[in-house]
C-alpha positions in Angstrom: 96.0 132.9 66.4 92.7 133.7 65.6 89.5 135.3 67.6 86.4 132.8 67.9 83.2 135.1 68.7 82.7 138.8 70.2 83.4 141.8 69.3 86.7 140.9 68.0 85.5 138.0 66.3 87.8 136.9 63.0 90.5 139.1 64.0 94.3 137.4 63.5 97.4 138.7 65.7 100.6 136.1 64.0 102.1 134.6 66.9 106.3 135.0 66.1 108.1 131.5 65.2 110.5 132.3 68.2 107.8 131.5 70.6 108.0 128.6 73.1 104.7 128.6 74.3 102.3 125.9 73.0 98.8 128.0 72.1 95.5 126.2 72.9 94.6 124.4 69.4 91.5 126.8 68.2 89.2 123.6 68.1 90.4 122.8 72.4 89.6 126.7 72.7 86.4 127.1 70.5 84.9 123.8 72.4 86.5 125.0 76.1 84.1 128.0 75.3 81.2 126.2 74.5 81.4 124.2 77.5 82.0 128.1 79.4 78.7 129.0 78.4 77.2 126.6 81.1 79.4 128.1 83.8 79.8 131.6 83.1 77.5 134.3 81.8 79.5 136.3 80.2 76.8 139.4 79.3 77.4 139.8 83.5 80.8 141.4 82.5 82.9 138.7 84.7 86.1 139.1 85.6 89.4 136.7 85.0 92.3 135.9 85.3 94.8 133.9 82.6 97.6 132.5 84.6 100.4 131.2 81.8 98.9 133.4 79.2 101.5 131.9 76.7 100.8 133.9 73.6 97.4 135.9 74.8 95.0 133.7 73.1 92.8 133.1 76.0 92.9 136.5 77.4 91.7 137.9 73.7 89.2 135.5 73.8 87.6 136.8 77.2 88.3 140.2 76.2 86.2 139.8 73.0 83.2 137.8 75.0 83.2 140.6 77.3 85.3 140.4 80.3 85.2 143.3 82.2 88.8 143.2 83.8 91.6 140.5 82.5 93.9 140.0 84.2 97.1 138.1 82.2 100.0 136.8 84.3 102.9 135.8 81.9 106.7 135.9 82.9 108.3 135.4 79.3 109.5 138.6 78.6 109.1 138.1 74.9 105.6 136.6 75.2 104.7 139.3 77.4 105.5 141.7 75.1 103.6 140.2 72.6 100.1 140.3 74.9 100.6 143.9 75.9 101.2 144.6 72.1 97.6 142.9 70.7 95.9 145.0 74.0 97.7 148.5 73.2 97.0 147.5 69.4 93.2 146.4 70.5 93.1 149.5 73.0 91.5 147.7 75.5 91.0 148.9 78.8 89.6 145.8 80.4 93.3 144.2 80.1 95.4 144.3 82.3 99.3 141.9 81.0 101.4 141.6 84.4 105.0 140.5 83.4 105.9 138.4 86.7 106.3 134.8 87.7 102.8 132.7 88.2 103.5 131.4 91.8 104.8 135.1 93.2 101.7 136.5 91.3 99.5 134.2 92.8 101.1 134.4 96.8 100.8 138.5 96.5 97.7 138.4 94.7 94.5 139.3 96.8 91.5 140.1 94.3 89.1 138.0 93.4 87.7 136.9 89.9 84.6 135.1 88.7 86.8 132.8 85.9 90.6 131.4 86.4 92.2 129.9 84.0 95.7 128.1 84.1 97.5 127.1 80.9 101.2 125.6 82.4 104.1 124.0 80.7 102.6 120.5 80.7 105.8 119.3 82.7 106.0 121.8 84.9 106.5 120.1 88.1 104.2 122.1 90.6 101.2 121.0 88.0 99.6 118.2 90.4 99.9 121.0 93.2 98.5 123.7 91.2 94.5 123.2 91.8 95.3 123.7 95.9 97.6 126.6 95.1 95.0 128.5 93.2 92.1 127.2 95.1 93.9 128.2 98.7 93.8 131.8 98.0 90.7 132.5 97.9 91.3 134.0 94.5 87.9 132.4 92.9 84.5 134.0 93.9 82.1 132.2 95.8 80.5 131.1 91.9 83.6 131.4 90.6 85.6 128.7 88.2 88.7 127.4 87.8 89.8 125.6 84.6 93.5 124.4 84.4 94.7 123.0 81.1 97.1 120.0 81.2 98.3 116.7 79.3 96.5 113.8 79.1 98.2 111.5 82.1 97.3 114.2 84.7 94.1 113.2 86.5 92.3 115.8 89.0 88.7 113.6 89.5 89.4 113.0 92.7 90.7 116.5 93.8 87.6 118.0 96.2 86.4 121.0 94.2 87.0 118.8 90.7 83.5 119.0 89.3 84.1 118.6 84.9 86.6 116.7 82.5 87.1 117.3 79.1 89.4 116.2 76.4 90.1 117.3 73.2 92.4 115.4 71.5 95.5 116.0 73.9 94.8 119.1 75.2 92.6 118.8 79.2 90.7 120.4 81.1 89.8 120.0 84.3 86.8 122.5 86.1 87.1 123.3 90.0 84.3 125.4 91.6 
C-alpha cells in the first residue's frame, strides 16, 4: 500500500497476507482523488471520516493531503491494529483509529465532518441502506461529501442527494452532498 501525494507521498506500510479486507486498487484511489479535488479543498484542513477503513489506505491518504482530524472506524481487530500502527509509526496527531462496529459508531456518533467516506464489504447486506444511514445523521456538514465505494451492480442515481458516478474498472463510487 502505497501513499499517492502529500507530505507522506511514496511512503509504503506492507499490508499482512492474513488480511481480509480488499484495499482500494491505487489506480481507483489515485483517480477517486483527482475527482476530490473538485469537491474538497483540502489546504482548508477538512475533516473526515473513513467508515470500513479496511487496511488504512484511505485514512493515510487524507492524512497526507492534509486532513486536520480523521477519524477511522474499523471493527477488525487485526486490521485495526494495523491502522493505529502506521498512525503511532507516522506520529500523527490528526488520526484518530476507533476499533468498534460501523452501524454502532455511526448511531452514537454526533460530530460532523466535511468528507465521509464508506468502503463496505461489497455484500454486505445493509449496503443499498447505507447512503440514508449516513446521510440521516446529520454527520456531513452543510458542504460536506459523502462517497461510498461499492460493486458494480449497485446503483444509487436515483437516491435524492446522489449527485456523481464513477467507475474504475470494478471498483464504484457514488458522491452524495
Amino acid at each position: 500500500m502505497r501513499v499517492i501525494t502529500g507530505k507522506y507521498k511514496g511512503r509504503h506500510f506492507d499490508v499482512p497476507r492474513s488480511f481480509k479486507a480488499r484495499p482500494t486498487t491505487d489506480f481507483a484511489k489515485e483517480n477517486l482523488f483527482n475527482v476530490l479535488q473538485g469537491y474538497i479543498d483540502f489546504d482548508e484542513e477538512p475533516t473526515a471520516l473513513d467508515l470500513f477503513s479496511g487496511t488504512g489506505s484511505i485514512t493515510l491518504e487524507l492524512l497526507s493531503r492534509g486532513c486536520s482530524r480523521v477519524v477511522s472506524v474499523e471493527a477488525d481487530a487485526l486490521h485495526y491494529s494495523f491502522i493505529r500502527g502506521f498512525v503511532e509509526k507516522l506520529q500523527d496527531l490528526n488520526a484518530f483509529p476507533v476499533k468498534a462496529d460501523v452501524f454502532r459508531f455511526l448511531s452514537k456518533c454526533h460530530e460532523q465532518f466535511d468528507f465521509i467516506f464508506a468502503d463496505p464489504p461489497y455484500a454486505l447486506p445493509q449496503l443499498e441502506q447505507l447512503p440514508d444511514i449516513v446521510l440521516s445523521r446529520q454527520l456531513l456538514r452543510e458542504d460536506g461529501l459523502f462517497v461510498l465505494e461499492h460493486g458494480k451492480t449497485q446503483d444509487f442515481s436515483q437516491h435524492p442527494r446522489f449527485v456523481d458516478h464513477r467507475a474504475y474498472g470494478s471498483v464504484n463510487f457514488s458522491f452524495f452532498k
